[in-house]
C-alpha positions in Angstrom: 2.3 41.4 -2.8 4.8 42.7 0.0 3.8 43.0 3.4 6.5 43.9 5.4 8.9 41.4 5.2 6.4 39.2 4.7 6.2 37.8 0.6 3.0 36.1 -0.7 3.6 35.0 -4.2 -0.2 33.6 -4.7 -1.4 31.9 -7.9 -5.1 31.2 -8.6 -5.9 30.6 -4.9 -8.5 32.9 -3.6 -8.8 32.6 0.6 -5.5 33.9 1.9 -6.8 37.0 3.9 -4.6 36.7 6.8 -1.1 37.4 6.3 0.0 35.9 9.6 -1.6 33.7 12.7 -3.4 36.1 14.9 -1.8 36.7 18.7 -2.8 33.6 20.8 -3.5 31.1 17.9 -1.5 28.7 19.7 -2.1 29.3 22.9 -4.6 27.1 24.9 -8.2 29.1 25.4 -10.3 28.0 28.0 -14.4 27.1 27.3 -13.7 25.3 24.2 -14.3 21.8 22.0 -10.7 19.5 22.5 -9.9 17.1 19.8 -8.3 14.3 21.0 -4.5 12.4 20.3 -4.0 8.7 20.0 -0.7 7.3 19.6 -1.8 3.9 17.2 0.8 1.0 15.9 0.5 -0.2 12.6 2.5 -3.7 10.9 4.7 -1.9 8.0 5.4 -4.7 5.5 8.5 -1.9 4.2 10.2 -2.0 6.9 9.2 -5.7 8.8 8.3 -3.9 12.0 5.6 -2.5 14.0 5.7 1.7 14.1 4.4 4.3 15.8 2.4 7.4 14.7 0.0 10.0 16.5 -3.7 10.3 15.3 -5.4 13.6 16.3 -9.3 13.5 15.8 -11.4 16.7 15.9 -13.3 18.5 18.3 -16.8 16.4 18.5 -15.1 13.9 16.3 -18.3 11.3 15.1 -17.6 7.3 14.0 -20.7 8.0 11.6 -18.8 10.8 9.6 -16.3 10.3 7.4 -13.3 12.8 7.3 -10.6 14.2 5.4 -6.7 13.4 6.1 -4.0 15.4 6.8 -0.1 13.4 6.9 1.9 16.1 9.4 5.2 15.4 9.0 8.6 16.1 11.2 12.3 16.8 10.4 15.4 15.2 10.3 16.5 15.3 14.2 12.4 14.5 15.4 10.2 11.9 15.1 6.0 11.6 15.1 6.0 13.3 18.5 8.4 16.3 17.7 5.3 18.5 15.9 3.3 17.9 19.3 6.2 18.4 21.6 7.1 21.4 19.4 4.3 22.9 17.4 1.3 22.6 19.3 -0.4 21.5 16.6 -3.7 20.3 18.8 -4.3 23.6 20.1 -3.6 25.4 17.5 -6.4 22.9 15.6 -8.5 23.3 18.7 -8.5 27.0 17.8 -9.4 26.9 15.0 -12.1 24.7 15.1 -13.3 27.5 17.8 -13.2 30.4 15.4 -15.3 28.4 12.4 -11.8 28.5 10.6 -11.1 24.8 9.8 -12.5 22.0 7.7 -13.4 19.1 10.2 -10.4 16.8 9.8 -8.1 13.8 10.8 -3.9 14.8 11.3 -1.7 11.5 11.4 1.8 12.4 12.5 4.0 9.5 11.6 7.6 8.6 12.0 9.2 9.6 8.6 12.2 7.8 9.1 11.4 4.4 7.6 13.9 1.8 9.3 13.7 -1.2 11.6 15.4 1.3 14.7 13.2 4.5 14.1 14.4 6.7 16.5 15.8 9.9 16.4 19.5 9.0 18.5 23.1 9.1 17.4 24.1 10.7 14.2 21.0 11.8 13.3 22.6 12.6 9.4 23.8 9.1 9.2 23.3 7.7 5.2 21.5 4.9 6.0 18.8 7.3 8.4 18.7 10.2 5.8 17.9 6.9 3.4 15.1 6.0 5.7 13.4 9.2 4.6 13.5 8.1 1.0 12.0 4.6 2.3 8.8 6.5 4.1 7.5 6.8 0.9 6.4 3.0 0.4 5.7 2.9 4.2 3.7 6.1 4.0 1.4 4.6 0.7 2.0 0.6 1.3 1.3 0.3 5.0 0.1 3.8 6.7 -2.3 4.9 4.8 -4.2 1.4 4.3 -4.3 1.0 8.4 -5.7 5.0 8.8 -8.4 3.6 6.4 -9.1 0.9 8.4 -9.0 2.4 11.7 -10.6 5.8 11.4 -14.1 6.6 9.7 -11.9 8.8 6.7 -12.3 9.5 2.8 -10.1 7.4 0.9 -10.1 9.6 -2.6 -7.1 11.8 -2.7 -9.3 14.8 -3.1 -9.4 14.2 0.4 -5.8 13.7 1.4 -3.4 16.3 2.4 0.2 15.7 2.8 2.9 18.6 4.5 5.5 18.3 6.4 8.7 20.6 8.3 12.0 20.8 7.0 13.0 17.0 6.0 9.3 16.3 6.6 8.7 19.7 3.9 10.8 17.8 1.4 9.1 14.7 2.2 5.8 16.2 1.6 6.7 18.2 -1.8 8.6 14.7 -3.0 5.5 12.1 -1.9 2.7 14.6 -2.7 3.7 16.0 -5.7 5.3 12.1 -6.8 2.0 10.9 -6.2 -0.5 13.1 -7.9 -2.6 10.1 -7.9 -2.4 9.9 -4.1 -2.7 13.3 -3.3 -4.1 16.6 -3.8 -3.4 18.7 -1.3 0.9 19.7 -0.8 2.6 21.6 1.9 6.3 22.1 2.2 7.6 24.3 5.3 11.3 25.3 5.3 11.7 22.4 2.6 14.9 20.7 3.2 18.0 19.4 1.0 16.4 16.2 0.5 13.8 17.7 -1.8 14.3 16.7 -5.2 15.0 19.3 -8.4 12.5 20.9 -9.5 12.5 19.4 -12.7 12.4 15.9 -11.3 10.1 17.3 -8.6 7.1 18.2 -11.4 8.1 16.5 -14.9 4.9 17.4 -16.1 3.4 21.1 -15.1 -0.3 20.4 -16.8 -0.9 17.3 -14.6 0.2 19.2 -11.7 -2.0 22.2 -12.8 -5.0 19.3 -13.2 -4.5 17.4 -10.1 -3.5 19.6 -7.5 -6.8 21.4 -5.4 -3.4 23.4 -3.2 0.3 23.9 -3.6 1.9 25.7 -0.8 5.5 26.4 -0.2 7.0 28.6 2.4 10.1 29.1 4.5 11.5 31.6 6.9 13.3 34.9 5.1 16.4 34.4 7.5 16.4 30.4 6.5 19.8 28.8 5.0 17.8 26.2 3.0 15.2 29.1 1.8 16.9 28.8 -1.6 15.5 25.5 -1.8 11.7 26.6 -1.7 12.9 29.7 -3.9 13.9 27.4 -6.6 10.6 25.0 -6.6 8.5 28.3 -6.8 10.8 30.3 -9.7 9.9 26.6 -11.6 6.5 26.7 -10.3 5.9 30.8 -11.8 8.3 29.7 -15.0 5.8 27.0 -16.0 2.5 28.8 -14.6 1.7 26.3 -12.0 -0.8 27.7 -9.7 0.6 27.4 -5.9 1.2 29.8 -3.0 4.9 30.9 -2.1 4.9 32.5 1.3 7.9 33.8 3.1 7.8 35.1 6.5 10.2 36.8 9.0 12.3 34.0 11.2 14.6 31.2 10.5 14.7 27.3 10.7 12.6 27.0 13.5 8.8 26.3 15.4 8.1 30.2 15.0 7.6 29.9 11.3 6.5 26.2 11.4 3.3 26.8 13.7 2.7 29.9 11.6 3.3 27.8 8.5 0.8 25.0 9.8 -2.1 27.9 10.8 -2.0 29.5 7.4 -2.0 26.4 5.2 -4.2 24.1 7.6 -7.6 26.6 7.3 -7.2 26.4 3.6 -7.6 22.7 3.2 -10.5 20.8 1.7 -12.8 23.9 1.2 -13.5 24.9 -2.6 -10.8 27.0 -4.4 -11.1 29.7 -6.0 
């Protein structure tokens, strides 16, 4: 359907109503529940370091629930502070929980760049950072997710794990979620980045995808250079009748689209589909 400039491409997935985040959904309201943000270390065998990464926990978050996870990930030039220093994500979370729109859950933003200096100085496109990437995969399966299992009350089946990430962190997300299948069933990519693999490579096989994946989402900004990376996972997607959502929305390569992105997919995790 076109809405504007505004393009839902929407295969066997029932709950989009909204076509865009309401006015205010990431602005801070007064009178409401808070979820809360811990910044954690964890030893990562991959790299042979301690890292970083920041756990946000729900409004009236309980140690005798367990919860469903959601791995937030960053781009190229951030690290596992840049979706907080840039997207907001708590109170957009915070609002939602508000309005009866999200699924009680735990976000773990991490630091996707997998080397023994993690940070996000110097030449930011240097091969052996843009490597590092590639490397968050083991880090991400080997060494994260084990320590959020042992930290935090969650659900360790990957019908309750969630994976999505901005830009480097999109291609990230669509490479490790959809590499994983076992690992994950829940896949975001926002403004997906070079990185992400062909789509060929990306989903070998379209009936396990179809069998294991509860949500497929993929959307970028119509005034994006890199949408025609997204664009070509989707025509494959469509071509081989694997059910996902393509949304594109008015903007470019930039926190605009990326809060949107995150509102829109976030209140469609872990609830039945349709």
């Amino acid at each position: 359907m076109l809405v504007g400039t505004t393009i839902f491409h929407i295969c066997a997935y029932g709950q989009v109503a909204e076509k865009r985040a309401p006015r205010g959904f990431d602005k801070v309201r007064a009178n409401i529940f808070r979820g809360n943000i811990d910044t954690v270390s964890y030893t990562s065998e991959t790299v042979g370091t301690t890292r970083k990464a920041l756990v946000y926990t729900p409004p009236l978050f309980s140690e005798n629930k367990n919860y469903p996870v959601l791995y937030l990930l960053h781009g190229i030039g951030g690290d596992e502070t840049e979706w907080l220093r840039g997207g907001s994500p708590q109170v957009i979370f915070d609002n939602l929980y508000a309005d009866g729109k999200l699924a009680p859950m735990i976000v773990v933003m991490p630091n996707g760049r997998a080397m023994e200096d993690d940070r996000a100085t110097g030449d930011i496109m240097a091969r052996e950072k843009v490597v590092a990437f590639a490397t968050f995969e083991r880090d991400l399966l080997d060494d994260l997710i084990p320590f959020i299992e042992k930290q935090y009350p969650v659900k360790s089946s990957r019908e309750y794990r969630a994976i999505a990430g901005l830009s480097m962190g999109g291609g990230q997300a669509l490479n490790f979620g959809l590499g994983n299948l076992d690992e994950f069933a829940w896949v975001g990519g926002f403004s997906a980045a070079p990185n992400t693999k062909d789509p060929h490579t990306l989903v070998p096989d379209p009936g396990l995808a179809k069998e294991k994946l509860k949500l497929l989402w993929i959307s970028c900004g119509d005034q994006d250079e890199l949408l025609r990376f997204s664009q070509q996972t989707h025509e494959y997607l469509l071509d081989h009748e694997v059910p996902h959502i393509y949304y594109i929305e008015p903007g470019g390569h930039n926190f605009k689209v990326w809060k949107n992105d995150l509102y829109m997919f976030s209140r469609l995790l872990f609830k039945p589909v349709d």
